[in-house]
C-alpha positions in Angstrom: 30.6 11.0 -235.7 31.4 14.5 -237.1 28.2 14.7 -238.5 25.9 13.3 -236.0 27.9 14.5 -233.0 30.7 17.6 -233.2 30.9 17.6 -229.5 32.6 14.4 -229.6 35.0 15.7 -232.1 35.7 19.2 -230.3 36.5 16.7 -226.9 38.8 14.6 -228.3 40.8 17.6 -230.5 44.6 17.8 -229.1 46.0 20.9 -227.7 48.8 22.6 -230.1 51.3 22.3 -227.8 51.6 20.1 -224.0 51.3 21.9 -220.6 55.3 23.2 -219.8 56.9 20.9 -217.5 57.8 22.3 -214.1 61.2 21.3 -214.6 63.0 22.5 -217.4 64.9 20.6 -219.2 64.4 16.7 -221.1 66.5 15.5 -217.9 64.6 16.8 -215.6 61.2 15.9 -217.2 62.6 12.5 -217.5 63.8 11.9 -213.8 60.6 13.3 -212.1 57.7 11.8 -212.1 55.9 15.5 -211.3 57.2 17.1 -214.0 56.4 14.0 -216.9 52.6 14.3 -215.4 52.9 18.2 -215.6 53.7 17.7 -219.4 51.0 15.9 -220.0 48.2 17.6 -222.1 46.1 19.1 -218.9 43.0 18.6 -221.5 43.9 14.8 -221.2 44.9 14.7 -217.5 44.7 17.2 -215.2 47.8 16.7 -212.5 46.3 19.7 -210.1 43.0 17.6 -209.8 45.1 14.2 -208.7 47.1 16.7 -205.8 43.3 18.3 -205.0 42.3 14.7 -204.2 45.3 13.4 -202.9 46.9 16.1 -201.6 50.6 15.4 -203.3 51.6 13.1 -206.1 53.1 10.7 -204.5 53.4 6.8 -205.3 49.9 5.9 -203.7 48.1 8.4 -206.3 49.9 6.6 -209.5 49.4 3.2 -208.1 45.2 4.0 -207.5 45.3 6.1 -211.3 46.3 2.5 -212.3 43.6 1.4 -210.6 41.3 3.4 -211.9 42.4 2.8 -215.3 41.1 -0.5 -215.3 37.8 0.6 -213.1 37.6 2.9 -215.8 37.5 0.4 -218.9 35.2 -2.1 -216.6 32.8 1.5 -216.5 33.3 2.0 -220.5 32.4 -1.8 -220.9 29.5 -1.6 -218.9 28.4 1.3 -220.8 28.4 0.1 -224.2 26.9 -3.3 -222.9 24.0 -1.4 -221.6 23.3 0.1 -225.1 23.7 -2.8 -226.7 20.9 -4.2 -224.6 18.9 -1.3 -225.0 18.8 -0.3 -221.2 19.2 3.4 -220.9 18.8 3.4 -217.2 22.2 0.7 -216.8 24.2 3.3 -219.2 24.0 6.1 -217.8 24.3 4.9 -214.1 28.0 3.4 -215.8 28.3 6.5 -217.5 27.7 8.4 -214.2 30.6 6.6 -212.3 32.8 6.9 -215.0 32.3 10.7 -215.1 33.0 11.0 -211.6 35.5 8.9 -211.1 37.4 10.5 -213.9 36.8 14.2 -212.9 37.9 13.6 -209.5 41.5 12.1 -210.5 41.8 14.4 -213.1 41.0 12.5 -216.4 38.9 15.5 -217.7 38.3 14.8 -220.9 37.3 10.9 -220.5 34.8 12.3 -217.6 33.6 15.2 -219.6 32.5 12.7 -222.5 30.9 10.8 -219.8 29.3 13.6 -219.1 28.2 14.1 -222.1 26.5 10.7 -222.5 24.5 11.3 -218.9 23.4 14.2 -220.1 21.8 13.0 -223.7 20.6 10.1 -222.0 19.1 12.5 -219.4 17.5 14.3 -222.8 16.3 11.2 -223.9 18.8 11.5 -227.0 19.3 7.4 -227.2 20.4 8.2 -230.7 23.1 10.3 -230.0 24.4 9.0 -226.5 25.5 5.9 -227.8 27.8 7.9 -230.7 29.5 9.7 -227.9 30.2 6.3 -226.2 32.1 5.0 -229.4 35.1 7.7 -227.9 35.5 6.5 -224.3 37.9 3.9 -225.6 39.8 5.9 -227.8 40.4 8.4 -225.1 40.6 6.0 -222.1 43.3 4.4 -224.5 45.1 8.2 -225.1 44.9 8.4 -221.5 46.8 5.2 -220.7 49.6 6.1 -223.6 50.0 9.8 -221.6 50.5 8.3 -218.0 52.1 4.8 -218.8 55.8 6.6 -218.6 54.8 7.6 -215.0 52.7 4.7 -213.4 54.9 1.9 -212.0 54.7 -1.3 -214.2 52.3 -3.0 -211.4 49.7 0.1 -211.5 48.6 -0.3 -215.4 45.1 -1.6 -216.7 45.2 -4.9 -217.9 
């Protein structure tokens, strides 16, 4: 991937350190679900997106990012299916939802690789797009890992 695709690689780097919490303190991290969001890597999940669409974290926003966790590895599924079969036209129009339904709940880095796909496809780079594909799951996955202490046990993809 490193060879044929840096871009992927420069996505998917961590950040040195995670976004402060609001809170300080392990306690208060621990006890509010606001500040264990605002600890999360903003280059993984963005929590001021999630308030700009919902207008507060509150329990309906972590139930429907549950949701869209699983829309999101139907999307990734779809994707890679549609490369599989050869049809360009099916992947990006997977890779288009995916991108902006993880943008506007604040998965930035899983929607900016989407992105990424839409736009080689868009190039008619069908060598390329499909390399950038192999990291939706990987970072659909780090995405899950980051928010699972903060969704309720109901709200997870299955």
């Amino acid at each position: 991937i490193e060879r044929l695709a840096p871009a992927v690689t420069a996505l998917r780097e961590e950040a040195d350190a995670p976004a402060p919490a609001r809170k300080s303190g392990p306690a208060a991290v621990a006890d509010d679900p606001r500040a264990r969001l605002a600890a999360i890597n903003p280059e993984i999940f963005n929590t001021a997106r999630l308030e700009e669409t919902f207008g507060a974290v509150d329990d309906e926003a972590l139930a429907f990012i549950g949701g869209f966790l699983g829309r999101a590895a139907e999307l990734i599924e779809e994707t890679m299916k549609a490369f599989e079969a050869g049809s360009a036209v099916d992947a990006r129009h997977a890779a288009h939802a995916l991108k902006g339904s993880a943008l506007a709940v604040g998965a930035d880095r899983l929607g900016r690789i989407a992105g990424e796909i839409q736009d080689l496809i868009d190039a008619g780079d069908l060598d390329t797009a499909p390399i950038f594909a192999e990291a939706l799951t990987p970072t659909l996955d780090e995405l899950a890992a980051a928010l699972a202490p903060v969704l309720p046990a109901d709200a997870s993809a299955s």
